[in-house]
C-alpha positions in Angstrom: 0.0 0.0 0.0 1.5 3.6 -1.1 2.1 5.7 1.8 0.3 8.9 1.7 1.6 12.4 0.4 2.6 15.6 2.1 -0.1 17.8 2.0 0.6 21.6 1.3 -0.3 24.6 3.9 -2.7 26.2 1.6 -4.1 22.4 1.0 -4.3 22.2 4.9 -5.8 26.2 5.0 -8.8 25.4 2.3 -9.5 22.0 4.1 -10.3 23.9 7.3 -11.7 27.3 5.8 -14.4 24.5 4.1 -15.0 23.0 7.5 -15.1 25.9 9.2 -17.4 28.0 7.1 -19.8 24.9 6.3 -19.9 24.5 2.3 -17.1 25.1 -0.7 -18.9 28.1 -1.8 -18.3 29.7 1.3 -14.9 29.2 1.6 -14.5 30.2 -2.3 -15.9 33.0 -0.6 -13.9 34.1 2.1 -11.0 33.0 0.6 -11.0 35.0 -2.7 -11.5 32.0 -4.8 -13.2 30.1 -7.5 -15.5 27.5 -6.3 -13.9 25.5 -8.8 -11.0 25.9 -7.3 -11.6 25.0 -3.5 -13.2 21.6 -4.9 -9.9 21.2 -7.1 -7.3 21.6 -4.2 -9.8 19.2 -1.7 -9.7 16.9 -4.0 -6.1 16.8 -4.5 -6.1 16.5 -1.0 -7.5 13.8 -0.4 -6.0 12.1 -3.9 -2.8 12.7 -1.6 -3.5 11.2 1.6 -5.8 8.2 -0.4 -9.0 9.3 1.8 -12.2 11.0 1.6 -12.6 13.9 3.5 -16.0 14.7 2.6 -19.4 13.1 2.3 -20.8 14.5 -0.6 -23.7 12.1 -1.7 -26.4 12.2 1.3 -26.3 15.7 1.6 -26.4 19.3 0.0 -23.5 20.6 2.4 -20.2 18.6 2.3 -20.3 16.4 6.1 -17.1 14.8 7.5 -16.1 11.2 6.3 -14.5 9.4 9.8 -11.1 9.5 8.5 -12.3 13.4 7.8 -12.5 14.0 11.6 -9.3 12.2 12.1 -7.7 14.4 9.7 -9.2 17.6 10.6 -7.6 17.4 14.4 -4.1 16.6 13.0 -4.9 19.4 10.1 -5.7 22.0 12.6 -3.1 21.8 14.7 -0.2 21.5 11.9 -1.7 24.8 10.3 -1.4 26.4 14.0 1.8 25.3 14.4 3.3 26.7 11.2 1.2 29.7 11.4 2.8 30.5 15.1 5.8 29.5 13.9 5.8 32.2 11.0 4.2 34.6 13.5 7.1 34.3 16.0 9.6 35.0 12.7 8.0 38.2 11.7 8.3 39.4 15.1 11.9 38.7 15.6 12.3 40.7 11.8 9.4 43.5 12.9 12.1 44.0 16.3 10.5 46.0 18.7 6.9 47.1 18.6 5.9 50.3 17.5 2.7 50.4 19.4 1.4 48.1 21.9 -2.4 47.4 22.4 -3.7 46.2 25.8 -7.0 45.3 27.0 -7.8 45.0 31.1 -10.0 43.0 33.0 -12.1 45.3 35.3 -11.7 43.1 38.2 -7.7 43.3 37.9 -6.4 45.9 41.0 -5.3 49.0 40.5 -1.8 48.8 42.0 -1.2 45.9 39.7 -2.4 47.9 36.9 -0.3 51.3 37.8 3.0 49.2 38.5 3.2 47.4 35.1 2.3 50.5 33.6 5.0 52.6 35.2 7.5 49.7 35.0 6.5 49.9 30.9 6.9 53.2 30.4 10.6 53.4 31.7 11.2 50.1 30.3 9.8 50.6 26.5 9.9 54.8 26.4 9.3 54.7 22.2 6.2 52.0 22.6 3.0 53.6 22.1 0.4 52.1 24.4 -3.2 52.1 24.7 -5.4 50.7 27.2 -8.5 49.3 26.9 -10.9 48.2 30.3 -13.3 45.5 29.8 -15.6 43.2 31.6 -15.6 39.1 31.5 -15.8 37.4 27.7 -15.4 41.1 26.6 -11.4 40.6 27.3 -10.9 37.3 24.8 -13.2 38.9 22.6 -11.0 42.4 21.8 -8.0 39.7 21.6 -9.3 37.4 19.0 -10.8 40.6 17.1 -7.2 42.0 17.2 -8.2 44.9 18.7 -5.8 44.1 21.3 -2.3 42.4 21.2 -2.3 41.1 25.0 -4.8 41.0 27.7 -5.8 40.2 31.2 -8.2 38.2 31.1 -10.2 36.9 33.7 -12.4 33.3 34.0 -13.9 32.0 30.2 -16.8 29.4 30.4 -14.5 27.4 27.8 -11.4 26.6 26.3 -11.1 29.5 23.5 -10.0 28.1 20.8 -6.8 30.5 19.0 -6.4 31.7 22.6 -2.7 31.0 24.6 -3.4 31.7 28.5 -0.8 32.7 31.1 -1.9 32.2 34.6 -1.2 35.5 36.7 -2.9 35.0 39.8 -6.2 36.3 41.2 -8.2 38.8 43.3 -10.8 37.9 46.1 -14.2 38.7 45.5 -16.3 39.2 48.7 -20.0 39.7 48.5 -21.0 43.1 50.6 -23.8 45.8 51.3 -23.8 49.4 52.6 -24.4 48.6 56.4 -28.1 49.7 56.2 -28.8 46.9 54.2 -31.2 44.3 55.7 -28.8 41.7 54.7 -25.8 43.8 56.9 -27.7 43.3 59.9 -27.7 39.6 60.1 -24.7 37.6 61.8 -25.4 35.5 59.8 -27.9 35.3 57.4 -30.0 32.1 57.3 -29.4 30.0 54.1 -30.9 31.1 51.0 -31.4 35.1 52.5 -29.1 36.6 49.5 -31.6 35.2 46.9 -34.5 37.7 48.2 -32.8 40.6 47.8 -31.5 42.4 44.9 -28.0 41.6 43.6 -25.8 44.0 41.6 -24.3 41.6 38.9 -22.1 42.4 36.1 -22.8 41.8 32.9 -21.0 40.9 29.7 -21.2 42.3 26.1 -19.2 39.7 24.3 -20.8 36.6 22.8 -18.2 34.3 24.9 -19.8 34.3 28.0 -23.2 36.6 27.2 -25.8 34.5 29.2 -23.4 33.0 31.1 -23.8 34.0 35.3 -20.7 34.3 37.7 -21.3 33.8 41.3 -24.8 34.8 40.8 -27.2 33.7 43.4 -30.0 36.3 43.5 -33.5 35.5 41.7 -34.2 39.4 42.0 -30.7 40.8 39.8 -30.1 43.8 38.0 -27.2 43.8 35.1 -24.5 46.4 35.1 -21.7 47.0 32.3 -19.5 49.1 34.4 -17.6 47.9 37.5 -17.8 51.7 39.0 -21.7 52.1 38.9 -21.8 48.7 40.3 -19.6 49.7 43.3 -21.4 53.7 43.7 -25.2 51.9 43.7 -23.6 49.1 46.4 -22.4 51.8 48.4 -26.0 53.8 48.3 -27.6 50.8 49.7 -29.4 49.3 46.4 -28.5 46.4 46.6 -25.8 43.5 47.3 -23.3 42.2 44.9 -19.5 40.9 45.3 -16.7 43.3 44.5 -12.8 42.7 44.4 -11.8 43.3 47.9 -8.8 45.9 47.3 -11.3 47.8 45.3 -13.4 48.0 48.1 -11.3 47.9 51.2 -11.1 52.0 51.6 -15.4 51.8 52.1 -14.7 48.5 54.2 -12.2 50.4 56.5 -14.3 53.7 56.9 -17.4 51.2 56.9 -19.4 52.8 53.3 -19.4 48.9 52.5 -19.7 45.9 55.3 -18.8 42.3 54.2 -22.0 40.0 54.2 -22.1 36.6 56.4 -23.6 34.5 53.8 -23.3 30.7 54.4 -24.6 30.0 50.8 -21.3 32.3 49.1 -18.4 33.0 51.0 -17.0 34.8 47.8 -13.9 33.0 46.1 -10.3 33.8 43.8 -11.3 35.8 40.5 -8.4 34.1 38.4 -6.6 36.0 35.6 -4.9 35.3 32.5 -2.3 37.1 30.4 -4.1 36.1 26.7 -2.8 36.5 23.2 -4.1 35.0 19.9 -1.9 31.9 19.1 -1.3 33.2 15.5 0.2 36.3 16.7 2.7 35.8 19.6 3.9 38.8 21.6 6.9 40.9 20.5 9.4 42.0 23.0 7.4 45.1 24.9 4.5 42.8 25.4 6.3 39.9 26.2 8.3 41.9 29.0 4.5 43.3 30.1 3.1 39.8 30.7 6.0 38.8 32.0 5.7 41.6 35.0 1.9 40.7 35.2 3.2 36.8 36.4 5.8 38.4 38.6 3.0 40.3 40.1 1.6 36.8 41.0 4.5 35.2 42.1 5.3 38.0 44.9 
């Protein structure tokens, strides 16, 4: 039996533009192609390797053969591979960045924030940067956009596929109240007290995690995009809602803000992740800023 051929890249990138898209046309499509021409190099492809990819007899839209879904997991990862591996060679010819683009989980402290930031600035003096501030899925989703290089991402509901993850530690989230809040008067509260109450919860506008609740307990919530307006309606008594403890520990000291007794949620560790797309690693300015973001964690 003939061993099978070596397929090409652009072989490998049509295969998966016609799996991922869902039909030949729409891969002629998005790849700035002939139909004709799609169907040409598939079936090269598989002439090559001696298997069908594609079940094109019991329906309209091409399915996956078995030995298609073997394929397509090896596929996928070569074309990563190469694709990062080209990435990481433009960088080292690009040098140093020019500009560097950084987007911010809201949760993330603002010491941590202002020390890489003033650490950057002397370190990388010619490196543009702008920051962005986002909320939950919002993070991954200006990464794979490429509206941002790097990010800090915190907790996905999935695996993000394109997505390389750095852990960089975390931040406590406590539920509390302003202290005239019926649930600040109870040491403790019985079980099940935070769910008659109103809870401040943040939302998310990216389609990674819309719908998706965080530590939400409360059958009576209302959804806020911004972190601040969360905090100033918490401390003006409407409602409860858990915050990241350093944000909050100036109202807990001066008591603005009590912590709750809740035997239901004891709060937990917010994790975070320094993010970048797979296909485009980090040149040297943002490799130096994640690597002060993990050395954050580590002290």
């Amino acid at each position: 039996m003939p061993n099978p051929g070596t397929p090409t890249l652009d072989q490998l990138k049509v295969f998966l533009t016609v799996v991922d898209v869902g039909s030949f046309a729409g891969a002629a499509r998005k790849l700035s192609r002939a139909t004709s021409v799609i169907s040409y190099t598939i079936a090269n492809l598989e002439n090559q390797l001696g298997v069908a990819l594609f079940d094109r007899t019991t329906t309209k839209k091409p399915q996956l053969t078995e030995a298609g879904r073997t394929v397509l997991a090896e596929a996928r990862t070569v074309y990563l591979h190469i694709e990062g591996l080209r990435a990481k060679v433009k960088g080292l010819l690009q040098g140093l960045e020019a500009e560097l683009h950084l987007v911010v989980d809201v949760m993330l402290p603002a010491a941590r924030v202002v020390d890489a930031l003033k650490a950057f600035r002397d370190a990388f003096p010619t490196v543009a940067l702008h920051l962005h501030m986002e909320a939950l899925g919002a993070v991954a989703q200006l990464v794979l956009d490429q509206g941002a290089t790097i990010g800090v991402s915190g907790p996905l509901s999935a695996v993000t596929a394109g997505i390389e993850r750095i852990g960089i530690g975390g931040v406590m989230l406590r539920p509390v109240a302003a202290p005239g809040h019926p649930l600040a008067s109870a040491n403790p509260n019985p079980p099940g007290a935070g769910r008659h109450h109103v809870q401040l919860v943040l939302s998310d506008r990216s389609p990674l995690t819309r719908n998706v609740d965080f530590s939400v307990i409360g059958t009576h919530t209302w959804r806020l995009a911004d972190l601040g307006a969360k905090h100033m309606l918490l401390r003006e008594g409407i409602g409860w809602g858990n915050m990241p403890v350093p944000m909050v520990q100036e109202d807990l000291d001066s008591g603005r803000l009590v912590l709750l007794d809740l035997p239901d949620y004891k709060g937990g560790l917010y994790p975070f992740d320094a993010i970048y797309r797979t296909d485009t690693p980090p040149g040297p300015a943002a490799s130096w800023l994640i690597s002060r973001f993990a050395g954050q964690a580590a002290d």
